[in-house]
N, C-alpha and C positions, 0 to 999 in steps of 0.2 A: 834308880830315880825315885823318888818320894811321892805322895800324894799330889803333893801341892803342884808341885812342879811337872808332873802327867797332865791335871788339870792346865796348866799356862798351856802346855803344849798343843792340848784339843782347842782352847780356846784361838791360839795361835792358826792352828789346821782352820778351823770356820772364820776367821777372819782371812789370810789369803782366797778361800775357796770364794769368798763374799766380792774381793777385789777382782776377779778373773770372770765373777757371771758379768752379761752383757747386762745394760744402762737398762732395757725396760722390764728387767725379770730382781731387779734391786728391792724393789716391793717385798720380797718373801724375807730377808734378815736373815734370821738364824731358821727359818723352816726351810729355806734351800736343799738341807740333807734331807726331810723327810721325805719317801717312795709315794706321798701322795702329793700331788702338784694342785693347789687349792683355788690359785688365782684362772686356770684355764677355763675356760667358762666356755660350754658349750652353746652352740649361738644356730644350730641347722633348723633349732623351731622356736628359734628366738625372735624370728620376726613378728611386728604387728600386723595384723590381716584385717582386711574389711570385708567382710559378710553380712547378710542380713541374717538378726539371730531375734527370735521371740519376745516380748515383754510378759512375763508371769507372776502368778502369783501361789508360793511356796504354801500347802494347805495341808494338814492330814484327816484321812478322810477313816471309812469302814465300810466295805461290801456288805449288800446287800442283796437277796434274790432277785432276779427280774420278775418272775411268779414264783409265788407262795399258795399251797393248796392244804386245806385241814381236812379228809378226804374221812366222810362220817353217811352212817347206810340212812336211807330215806322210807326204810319201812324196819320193821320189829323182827326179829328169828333168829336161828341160831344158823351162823358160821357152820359151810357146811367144805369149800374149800378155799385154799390162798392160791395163785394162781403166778406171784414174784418172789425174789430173793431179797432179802436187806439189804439198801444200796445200792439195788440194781439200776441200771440207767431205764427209765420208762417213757415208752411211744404213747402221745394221744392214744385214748380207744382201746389202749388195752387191758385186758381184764387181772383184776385185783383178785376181789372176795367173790363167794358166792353163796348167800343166803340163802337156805332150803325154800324153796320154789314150792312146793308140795299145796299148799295150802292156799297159796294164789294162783297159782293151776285150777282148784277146786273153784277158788270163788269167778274166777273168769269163766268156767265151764258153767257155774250158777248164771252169772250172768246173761250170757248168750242162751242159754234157755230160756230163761225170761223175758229175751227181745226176740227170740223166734214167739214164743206166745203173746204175745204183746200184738206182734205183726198178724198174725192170726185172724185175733180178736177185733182187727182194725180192716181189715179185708171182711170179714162180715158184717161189721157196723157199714160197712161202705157199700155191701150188697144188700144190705136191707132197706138203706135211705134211697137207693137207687131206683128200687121198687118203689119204696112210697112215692117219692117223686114223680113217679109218671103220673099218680091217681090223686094228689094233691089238688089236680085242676077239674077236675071231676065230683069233689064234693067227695070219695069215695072214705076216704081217711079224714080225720079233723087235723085242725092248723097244730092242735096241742100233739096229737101223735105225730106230727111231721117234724115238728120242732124237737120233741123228743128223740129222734132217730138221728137229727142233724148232730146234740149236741153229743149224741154215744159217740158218731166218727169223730168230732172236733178233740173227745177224753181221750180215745184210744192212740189219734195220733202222738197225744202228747204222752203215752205211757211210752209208745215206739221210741219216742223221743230221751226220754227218761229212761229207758232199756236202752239204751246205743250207748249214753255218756256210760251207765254204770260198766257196759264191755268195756268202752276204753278206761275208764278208771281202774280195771280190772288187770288190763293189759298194761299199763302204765306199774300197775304195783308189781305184775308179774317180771317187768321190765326190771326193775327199782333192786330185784333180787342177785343182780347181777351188775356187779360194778367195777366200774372202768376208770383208767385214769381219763382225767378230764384235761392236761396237759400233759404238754411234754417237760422233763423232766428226773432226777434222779430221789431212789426212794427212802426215807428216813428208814430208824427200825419200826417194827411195826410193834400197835397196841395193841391186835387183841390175835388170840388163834384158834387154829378149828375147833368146834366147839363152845365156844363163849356165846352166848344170847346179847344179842346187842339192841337199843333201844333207838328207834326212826327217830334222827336229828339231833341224838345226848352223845351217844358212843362212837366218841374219835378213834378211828380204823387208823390212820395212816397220815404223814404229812410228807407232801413232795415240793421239791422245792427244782422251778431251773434255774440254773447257773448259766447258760451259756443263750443270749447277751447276759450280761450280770452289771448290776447300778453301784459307782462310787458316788457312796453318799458324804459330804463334804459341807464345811462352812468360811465361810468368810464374814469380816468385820463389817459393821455398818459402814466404816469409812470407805469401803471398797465396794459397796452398794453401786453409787451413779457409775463408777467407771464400767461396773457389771452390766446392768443396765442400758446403756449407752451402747454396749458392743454387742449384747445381744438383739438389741433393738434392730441392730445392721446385718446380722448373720447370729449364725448357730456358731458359739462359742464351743474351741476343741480346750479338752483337757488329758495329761499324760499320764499316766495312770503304772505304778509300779509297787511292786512288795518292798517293806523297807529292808530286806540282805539282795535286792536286787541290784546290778547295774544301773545306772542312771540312763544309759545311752538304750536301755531295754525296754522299758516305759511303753507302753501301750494307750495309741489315744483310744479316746472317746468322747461322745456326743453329749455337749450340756443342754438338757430338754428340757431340764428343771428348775424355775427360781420359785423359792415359796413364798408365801402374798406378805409373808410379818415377817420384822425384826424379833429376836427371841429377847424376851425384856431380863432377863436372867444374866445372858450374856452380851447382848446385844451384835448377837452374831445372824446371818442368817442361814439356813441350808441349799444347797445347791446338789442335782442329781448327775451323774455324767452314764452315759451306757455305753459299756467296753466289749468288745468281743472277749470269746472267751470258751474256743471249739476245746482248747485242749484239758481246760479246766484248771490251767496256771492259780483262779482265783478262786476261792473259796467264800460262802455268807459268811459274815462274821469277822473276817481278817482286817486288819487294819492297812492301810494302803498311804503312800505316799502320792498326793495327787498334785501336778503343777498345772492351774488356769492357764492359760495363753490366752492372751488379750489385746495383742496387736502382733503387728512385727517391726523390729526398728533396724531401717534400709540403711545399708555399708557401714555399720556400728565398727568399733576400733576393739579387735581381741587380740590379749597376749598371754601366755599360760599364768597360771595361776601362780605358781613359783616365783615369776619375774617380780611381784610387787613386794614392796614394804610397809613398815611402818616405823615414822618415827615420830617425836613430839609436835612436830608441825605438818601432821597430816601422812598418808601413803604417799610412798615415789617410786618410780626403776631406775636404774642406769641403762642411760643410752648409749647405747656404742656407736662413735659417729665412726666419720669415713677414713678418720687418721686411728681406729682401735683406739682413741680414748673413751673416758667412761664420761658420761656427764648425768647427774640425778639433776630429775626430771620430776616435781609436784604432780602428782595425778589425781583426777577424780576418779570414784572405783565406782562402777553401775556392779549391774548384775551378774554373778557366774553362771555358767555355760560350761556342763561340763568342765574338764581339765583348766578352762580358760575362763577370763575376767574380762566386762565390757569395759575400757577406759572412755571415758565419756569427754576429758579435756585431758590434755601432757603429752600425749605417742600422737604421733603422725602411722596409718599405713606403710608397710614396708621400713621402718625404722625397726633397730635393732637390740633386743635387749640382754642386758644378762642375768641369766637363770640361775645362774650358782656360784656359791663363793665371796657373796657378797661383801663379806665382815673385811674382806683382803682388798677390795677396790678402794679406789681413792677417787674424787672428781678429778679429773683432768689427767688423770694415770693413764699409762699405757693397760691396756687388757689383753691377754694373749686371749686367740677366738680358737675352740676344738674346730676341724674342716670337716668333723665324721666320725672321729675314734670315738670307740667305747669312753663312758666317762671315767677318772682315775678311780682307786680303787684303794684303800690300803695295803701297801707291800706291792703296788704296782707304781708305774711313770706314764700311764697315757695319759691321752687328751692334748698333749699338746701338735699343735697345728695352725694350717696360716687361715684366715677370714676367709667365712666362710658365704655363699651365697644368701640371701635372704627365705630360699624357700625352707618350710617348714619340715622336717622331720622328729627323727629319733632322737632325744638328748643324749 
């Protein structure tokens, strides 16, 4: 037998085989032989749901520290030990550097010598007016020596006086040689090491920074200004807070505490702060973050996966699957996604039924075969076919 005549015969075989399928499976033609079934459209998470699902606004933002510390010595000397590791995570209070002491030891021991003599010298001033004072009324001393005597106690208290500050000044500096972090926090590398002579309030030692809470910092458009405004005004606005290779459903709120008083004339955008937990340290300063507003919530909104919609020249639609399995498209209005899923704002009723795949094969008014459960077809496989399936949502 010939080419030609092989070819009549196949054509012959797909045309009987076309006359024997049953009336609502006529849709496929000449794809009937293929092992993949296109028109079975799985329908277990086909259904539309009503939930209440967020109103947001899609923003990208950049971590920032919650404290930032530039940790620099408050007296002159030289580095005499380091007390942390680079990057090590740091407790309030604990000790960093330590500046040779030696020298403000000395001057505090000056010190407090000088306010024990002081005291002294004020204790005799004070035992010799005491004297004159009795004999003042007597004529025995004159007014000018009694005044004299008064005003040596009045000088010496004030040297006691001026001897106390310069100990605590003293102890203060000795204090000053020993330095601690001042938050909690984890620690940069450090600038200087043992040995370096560093200069009171020039020579940055160290910067620490905490992370955990940690601020997304973030902007929005003037136009979304009053709606911001407006909701903060009513509560503390939450915002979601994720790495952009993260999961969507991962997202980490946080507290918006921040609106700044100006529009940026540049952009005309403003800044907004959010504060995220952040024990495990998932977030880093610096990173850029995908941050979503929430700004309301919109009560039993109409969702159906993402998949089910189209588009075509007169707007987005889905096919609905009514209650005889035919398909009917259906105009929609598309809100906001939600995850896997699309809010339809007008076209799906709740608990109506869509179909997710296959689309290009449906007809309006066609029969739809519904999957009840199977795996979806596969090439070089035949599932998915099955009878109508329940409206509740699963596995496709």
């Amino acid at each position: 037998m010939g080419p030609i005549n092989r070819a009549t015969e196949l054509r012959g075989v797909q045309a009987t085989t076309r006359r024997r399928l049953p009336l609502g499976k006529r849709v496929f033609g000449p794809l009937s032989l293929l092992p993949l079934v296109l028109i079975c459209v799985s329908c277990n998470r086909g259904a539309a749901t009503a939930q209440d699902v967020p109103r947001y606004l899609d923003e990208i933002g950049r971590n920032a520290a919650f404290e930032s510390v530039s940790v620099m010595p408050q007296v002159a000397g030289r580095i005499t030990e380091r007390q942390f590791q680079d990057g090590e995570n740091l407790k309030k209070g604990q000790l960093l550097f330590v500046i040779d002491p030696r020298p403000f030891k000395a001057q505090l021991d000056s010190a407090q010598a000088n306010l024990a003599q002081a005291k002294a010298a004020l204790e005799l001033a004070k035992i010799q007016f005491a004297r004159d004072e009795e004999l003042v009324g007597t004529r025995a001393i004159s007014k000018q020596d009694y005044d004299t005597k008064k005003n040596t106690v009045d000088v010496n208290e004030a040297q006691v006086e001026a001897a106390q500050a310069a100990v605590e000044t003293a102890k203060i500096n000795l204090d000053y040689c020993y330095i601690h972090s001042p938050i909690d926090g984890r620690a940069g590398a450090r600038l200087v090491d043992v040995g370096n002579i560093v200069q009171a309030n020039t020579t940055s030692l160290l910067s620490i920074q905490r992370v955990d809470p940690i601020y997304a910092i973030f902007t929005i458009t003037e136009r979304d200004l009053p709606e911001v405004q407006k909701q903060m005004s009513h509560d503390m606005l939450k915002a979601l807070v994720r790495l952009p290779g993260d999961p969507e459903n991962s997202a980490r709120p946080g507290r918006v505490e921040f609106l700044d008083n100006a529009v940026q004339n540049a952009t005309g955008t403003v800044n907004l702060r959010a504060t995220v937990s952040n024990p495990d340290r998932h977030f880093w300063p610096g990173q850029f973050v995908n941050v979503k507003l929430v700004l309301a919530t919109q009560k039993g909104a109409v969702l159906v996966p993402s998949q089910a919609t189209q588009i075509s020249q007169q707007g987005p639609f889905v096919f609905v699957i009514k209650g005889d399995d035919t398909a009917e498209l259906r105009p929609i209005t598309l809100g906001q996604r939600q995850g896997n899923d699309v809010v339809i704002t007008s076209g799906v009723a709740p608990g109506e039924r869509v179909v997710l795949a296959g689309h290009l094969l449906v007809r309006p008014g066609g029969k739809v075969h519904v999957d009840s459960g199977a795996p979806a077809a596969t090439p070089g496989g035949s599932k998915g076919v099955g009878k109508a399936s329940s409206p509740e949502r699963g596995r496709s």
